[in-house]
C-alpha positions as CSV (number, residue, x, y, z in Angstrom):
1,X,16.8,30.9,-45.5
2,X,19.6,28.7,-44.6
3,X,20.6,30.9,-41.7
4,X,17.1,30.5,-40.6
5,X,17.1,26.9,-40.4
6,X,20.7,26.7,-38.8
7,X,19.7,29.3,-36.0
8,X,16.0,27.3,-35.2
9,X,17.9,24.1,-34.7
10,X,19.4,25.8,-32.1
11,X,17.0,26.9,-30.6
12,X,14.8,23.8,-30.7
13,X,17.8,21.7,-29.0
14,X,17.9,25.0,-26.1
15,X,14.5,24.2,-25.8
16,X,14.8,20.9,-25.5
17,X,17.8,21.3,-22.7
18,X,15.4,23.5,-20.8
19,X,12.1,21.3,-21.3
20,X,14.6,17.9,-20.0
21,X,15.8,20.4,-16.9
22,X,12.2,21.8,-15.9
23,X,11.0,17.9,-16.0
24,X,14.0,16.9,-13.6
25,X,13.5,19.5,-11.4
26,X,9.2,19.9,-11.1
27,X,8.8,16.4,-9.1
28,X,11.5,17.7,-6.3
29,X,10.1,21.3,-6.8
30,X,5.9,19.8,-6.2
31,X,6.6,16.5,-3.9
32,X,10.2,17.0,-2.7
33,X,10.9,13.7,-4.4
34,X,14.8,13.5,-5.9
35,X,15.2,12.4,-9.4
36,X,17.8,9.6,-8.9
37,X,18.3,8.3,-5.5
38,X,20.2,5.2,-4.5
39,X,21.0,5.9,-0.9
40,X,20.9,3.5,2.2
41,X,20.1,5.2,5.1
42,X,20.7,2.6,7.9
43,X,21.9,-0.5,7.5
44,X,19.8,-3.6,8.3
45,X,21.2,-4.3,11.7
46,X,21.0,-0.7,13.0
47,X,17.6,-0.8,12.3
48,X,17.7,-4.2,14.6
49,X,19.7,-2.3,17.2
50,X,17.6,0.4,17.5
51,X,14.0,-0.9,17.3
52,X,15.4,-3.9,20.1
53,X,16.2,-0.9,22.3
54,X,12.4,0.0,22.5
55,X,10.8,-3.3,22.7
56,X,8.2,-3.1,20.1
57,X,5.0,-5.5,20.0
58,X,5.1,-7.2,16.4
59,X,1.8,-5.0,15.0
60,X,1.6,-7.3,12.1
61,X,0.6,-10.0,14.4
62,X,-1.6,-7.9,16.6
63,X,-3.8,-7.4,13.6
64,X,-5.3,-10.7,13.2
65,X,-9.0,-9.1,12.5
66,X,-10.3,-10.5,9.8
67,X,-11.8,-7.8,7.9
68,X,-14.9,-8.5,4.8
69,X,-14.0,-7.5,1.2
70,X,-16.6,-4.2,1.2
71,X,-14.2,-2.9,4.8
72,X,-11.0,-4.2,2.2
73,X,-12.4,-2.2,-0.2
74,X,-13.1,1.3,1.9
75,X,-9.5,0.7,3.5
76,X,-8.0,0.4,-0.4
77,X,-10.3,3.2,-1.2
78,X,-8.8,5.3,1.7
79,X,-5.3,4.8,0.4
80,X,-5.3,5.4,-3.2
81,X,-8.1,7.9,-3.2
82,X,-8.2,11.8,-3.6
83,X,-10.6,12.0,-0.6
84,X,-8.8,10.8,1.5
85,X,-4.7,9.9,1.3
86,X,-3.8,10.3,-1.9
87,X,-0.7,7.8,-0.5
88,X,-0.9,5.1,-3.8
89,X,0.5,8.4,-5.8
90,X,3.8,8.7,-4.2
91,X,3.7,5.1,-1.7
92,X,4.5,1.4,-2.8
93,X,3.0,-1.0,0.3
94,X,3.7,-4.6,-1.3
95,X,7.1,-6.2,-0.9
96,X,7.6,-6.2,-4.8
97,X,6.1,-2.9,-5.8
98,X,8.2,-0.6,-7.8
99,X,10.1,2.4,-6.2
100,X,8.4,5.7,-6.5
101,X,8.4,9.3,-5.4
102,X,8.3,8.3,-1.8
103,X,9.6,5.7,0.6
104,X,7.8,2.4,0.4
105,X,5.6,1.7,3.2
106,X,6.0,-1.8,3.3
107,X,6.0,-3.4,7.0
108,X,6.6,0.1,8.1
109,X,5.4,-0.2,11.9
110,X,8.0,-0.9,14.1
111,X,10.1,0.6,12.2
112,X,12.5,4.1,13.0
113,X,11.5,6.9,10.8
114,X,13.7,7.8,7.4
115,X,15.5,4.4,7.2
116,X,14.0,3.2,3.9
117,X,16.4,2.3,1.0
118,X,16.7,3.9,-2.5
119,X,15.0,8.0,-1.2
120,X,17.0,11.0,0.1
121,X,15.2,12.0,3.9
122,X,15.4,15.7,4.4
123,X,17.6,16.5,7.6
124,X,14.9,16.7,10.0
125,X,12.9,13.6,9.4
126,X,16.7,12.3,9.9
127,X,17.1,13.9,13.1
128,X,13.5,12.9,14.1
129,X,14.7,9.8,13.7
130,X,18.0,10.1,15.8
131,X,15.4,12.2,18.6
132,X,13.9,8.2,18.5
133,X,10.6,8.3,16.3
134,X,9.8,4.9,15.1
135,X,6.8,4.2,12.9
136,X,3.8,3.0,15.3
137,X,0.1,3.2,14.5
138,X,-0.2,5.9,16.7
139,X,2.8,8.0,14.9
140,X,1.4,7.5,11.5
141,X,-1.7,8.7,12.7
142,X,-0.6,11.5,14.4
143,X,1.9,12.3,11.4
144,X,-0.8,11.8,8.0
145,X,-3.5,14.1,9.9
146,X,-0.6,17.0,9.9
147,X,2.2,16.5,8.2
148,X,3.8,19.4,8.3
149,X,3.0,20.2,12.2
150,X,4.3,16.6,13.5
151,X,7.7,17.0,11.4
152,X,8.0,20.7,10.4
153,X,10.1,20.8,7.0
154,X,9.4,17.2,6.1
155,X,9.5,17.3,2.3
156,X,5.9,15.5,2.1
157,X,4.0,17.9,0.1
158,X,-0.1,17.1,1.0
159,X,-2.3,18.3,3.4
160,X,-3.2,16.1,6.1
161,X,-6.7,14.0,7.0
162,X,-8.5,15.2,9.0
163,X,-11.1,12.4,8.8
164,X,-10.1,10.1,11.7
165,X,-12.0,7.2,10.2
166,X,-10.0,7.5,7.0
167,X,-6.6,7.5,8.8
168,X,-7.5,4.4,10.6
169,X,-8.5,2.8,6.9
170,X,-5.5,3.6,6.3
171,X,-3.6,2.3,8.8
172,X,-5.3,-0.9,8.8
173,X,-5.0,-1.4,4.6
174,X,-0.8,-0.9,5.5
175,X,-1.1,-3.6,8.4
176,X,-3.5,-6.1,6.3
177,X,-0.9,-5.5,3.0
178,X,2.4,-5.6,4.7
179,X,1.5,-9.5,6.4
């Protein structure tokens, strides 16, 4: 009996290794997400240097449309719900929101693709990036209807919208929260 009870602790704390390494592994292996990721991809005034270069109009202050609570509502709708992105899962938009799975999308347009702090890019959103993509309405659009087509290997595990009207909700609710 004692034998028995000496061998199933050890089993219980395998189990427990192999439970704690499955569970550190499954959110890169579904979403492509790293578990710990403090990285800075560009510093502050690289990002300055290159967006300069391309002589970007100021998006936030194009949007100046003044939109009712029910069109607030659809565009917050559009982003956190399964119809349509999905994005709240993985995304932070506000300035203070938490880190998650995914880059933060906070004042994103303008921006040069995979320059977010605190997330691991995969190589070719990196070299997308060096090739000169920078986050416009357009580019988002273009990128959340097909991921996977507009950056082949990007680690951004969902299908894209096809609903045009959804991706401009979407677009707009990251304009209207990134003010």
């Amino acid at each position: 009996m004692r034998n028995y009870f000496i061998n199933a602790r050890g089993r219980h704390w395998l189990l427990i290794i192999i439970l704690l390494a499955v569970s550190a592994y499954l959110p890169y292996l579904i979403f492509g997400a790293y578990p710990i990721a403090k990285r800075v991809n560009l510093e502050q005034e690289q990002i300055e240097a290159i967006v300069e270069e391309l002589d970007l109009p100021n998006y936030y202050e194009l949007y100046d449309y003044e939109s009712t609570e029910a069109e607030q509502l659809l565009e917050k709708q559009a982003f956190d719900g399964w119809e349509g992105g999905k994005c709240r899962f993985c995304h932070a938009v506000r300035k203070d929101d938490r880190d998650r799975m995914a880059p933060s999308l906070y004042k994103i347009l303008g921006r040069p693709a995979a320059v977010s702090e605190n997330f691991t890019y995969s190589d070719v959103l990196i070299n997308m990036r060096e090739n000169g993509l920078v986050w416009t309405p357009e580019t988002i659009d273009a990128f959340i209807s097909d991921p996977e087509n507009f950056v082949p290997g990007n680690r951004m595990r969902v299908e894209g919208i096809k609903d045009a009207k959804t991706r401009e909700l979407i677009i707009n609710y990251l304009i209207r929260e990134s003010k």
